[in-house]
N, C-alpha and C positions, 0 to 999 in steps of 0.2 A: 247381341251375340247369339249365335247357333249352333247347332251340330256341324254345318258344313265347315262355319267360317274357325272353328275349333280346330276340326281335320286337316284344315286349308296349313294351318298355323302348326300341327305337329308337325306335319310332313314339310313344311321350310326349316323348321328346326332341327329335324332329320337329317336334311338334305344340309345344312348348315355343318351339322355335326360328321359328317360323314357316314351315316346309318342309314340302313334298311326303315324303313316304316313302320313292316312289321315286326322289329324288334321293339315297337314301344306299346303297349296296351293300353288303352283309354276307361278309364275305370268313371261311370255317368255318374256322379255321387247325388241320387236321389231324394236323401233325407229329407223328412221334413218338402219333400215338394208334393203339391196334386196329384193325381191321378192323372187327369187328364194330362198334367205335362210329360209323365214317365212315359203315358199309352203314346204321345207324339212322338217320344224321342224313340220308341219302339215300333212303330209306323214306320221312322225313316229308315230302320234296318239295323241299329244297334244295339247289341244285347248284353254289352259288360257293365253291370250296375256296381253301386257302392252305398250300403247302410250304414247309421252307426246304432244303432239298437234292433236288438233282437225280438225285442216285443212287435216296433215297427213293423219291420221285413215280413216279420210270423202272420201279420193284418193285412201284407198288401203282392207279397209276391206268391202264393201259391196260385192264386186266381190269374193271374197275368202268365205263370209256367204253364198254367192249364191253356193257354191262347195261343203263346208264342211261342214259337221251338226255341233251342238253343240259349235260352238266357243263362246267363252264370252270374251272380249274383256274391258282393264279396263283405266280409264283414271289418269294417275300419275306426266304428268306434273302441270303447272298452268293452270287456268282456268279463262279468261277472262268473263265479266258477260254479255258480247254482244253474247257469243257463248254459255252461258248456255242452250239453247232452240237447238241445233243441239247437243250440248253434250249429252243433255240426250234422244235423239236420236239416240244415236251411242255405247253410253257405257253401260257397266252391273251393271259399279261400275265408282265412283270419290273420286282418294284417295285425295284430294288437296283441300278439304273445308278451307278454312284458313282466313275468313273476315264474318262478319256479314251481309253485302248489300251483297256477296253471295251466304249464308243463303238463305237470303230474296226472292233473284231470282229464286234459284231452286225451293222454297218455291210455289212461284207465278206459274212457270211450272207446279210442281207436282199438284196442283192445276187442275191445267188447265188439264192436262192429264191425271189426278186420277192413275197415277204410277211415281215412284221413281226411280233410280236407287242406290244402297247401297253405302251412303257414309261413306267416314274415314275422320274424321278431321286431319288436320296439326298440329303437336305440333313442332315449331323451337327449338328443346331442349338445343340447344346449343346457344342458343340466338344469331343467326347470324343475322347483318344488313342485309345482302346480301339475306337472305333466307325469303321466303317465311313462314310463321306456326304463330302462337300465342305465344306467350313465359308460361313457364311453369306455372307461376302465374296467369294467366290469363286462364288455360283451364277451371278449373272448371266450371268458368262462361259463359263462350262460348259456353260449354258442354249443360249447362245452359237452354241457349238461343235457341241453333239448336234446341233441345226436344221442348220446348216452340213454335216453328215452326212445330212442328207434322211431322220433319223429320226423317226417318228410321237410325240409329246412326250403320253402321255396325261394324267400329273399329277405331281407331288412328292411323298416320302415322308421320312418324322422316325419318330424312334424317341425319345421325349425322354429325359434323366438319371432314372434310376429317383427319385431324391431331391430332384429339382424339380416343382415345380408346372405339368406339363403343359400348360395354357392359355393362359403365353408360348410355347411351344414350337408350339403349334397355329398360333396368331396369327403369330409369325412370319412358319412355314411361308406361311399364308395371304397375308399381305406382298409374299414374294417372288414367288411364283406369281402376285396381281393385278397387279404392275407389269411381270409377263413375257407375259402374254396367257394363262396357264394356268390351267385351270377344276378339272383332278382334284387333288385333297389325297387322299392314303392316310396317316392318323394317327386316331389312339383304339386301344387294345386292350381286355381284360375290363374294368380297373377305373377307365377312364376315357373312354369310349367317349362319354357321355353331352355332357362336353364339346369332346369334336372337334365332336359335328353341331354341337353351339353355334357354332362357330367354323367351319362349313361343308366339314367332311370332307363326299368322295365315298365313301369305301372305307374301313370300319371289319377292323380285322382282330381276331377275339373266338376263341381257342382254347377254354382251361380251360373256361369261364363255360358254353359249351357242351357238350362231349365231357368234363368230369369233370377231374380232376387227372392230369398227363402221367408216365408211371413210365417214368425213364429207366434202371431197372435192365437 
């Protein structure tokens, strides 16, 4: 798999769904991959990245901003509240809002540095212990809260149960975001990407499918 045959495959899905193309965003989630595979995938002309740690990012994307124009670079793992103040140093976007204290923190930041970065809150739609998000009773209110904080809301994000059928999980999402006034959905990854646009993701986020299998050796 490649960046072409990935592109090839939004834009049927699109086209499937009845969508524009560029209403879906391809977010290259780079973790954990080489160097040289990021520099490939930025050779071909693409510039929307995806980390999940902030230590990472902070080691490997200034150097590549310094080369490349235009990269935007988006934050999708978790977010500790100690590293919120270099996060939004670093990112365009943090899809992994998922607690109130922080809320509070970027809150306190954006403050302080009279700019934001676009965030997506977490909805754990699958109610995992394990998972990080808000459970789905609880968004409205959280939705709530962040506004209430005079933070930029760009969309919702899901991660759904690896052994469920993604497509509730999508819809959902979608659900709760139409009855909240919110346009961005960040859901689909490699091997179901096809049905978030169905279900009207903004922001797909596609690792493997792209940059090859991740060695976490």
């Amino acid at each position: 798999m490649s960046l072409s045959d990935i592109e090839h495959r939004i834009k049927a899905a699109c086209d499937a769904a009845g969508r524009a193309r560029s209403d879906v965003k391809l977010i290259a989630v780079s973790k954990v991959q080489p160097n040289e595979r990021v520099e490939a995938v930025l050779e071909a002309g693409h510039r929307l990245f995806g980390e999940n740690k902030v230590q990472e990012a902070a080691g490997k994307w200034p150097a590549f901003r310094d080369t490349y124009d235009g990269v935007s670079v988006h934050l999708l793992g978790p977010l500790q509240t100690n590293k919120v103040k270099q996060a939004m140093e670093l990112f365009e976007a943090i899809h992994s809002v998922d607690r109130e204290k922080l809320a509070r923190k970027i809150a306190d930041q954006a403050q302080e540095r009279g700019t934001c970065p676009d965030l997506f809150l977490q909805i754990n739609t699958g109610e995992e212990p394990q998972k990080a998000g808000v459970i789905p009773s609880d968004a409205d209110a959280f939705i709530a809260t962040v506004r209430a904080l005079d933070l930029p809301i760009a969309g919702l994000m899901c991660i759904p149960p690896a052994d469920e059928e993604p497509s509730l999980h999508f819809a959902l999402l979608g659900k709760i975001a139409a009855r909240n006034g919110i346009t961005g959905l960040s859901m689909g990854m490699s091997g179901d990407f096809e049905r978030a646009i169905a279900l009207g993701a903004t922001h797909i986020r596609v690792g493997s499918a792209i940059f090859g299998a991740r060695d976490y050796g």
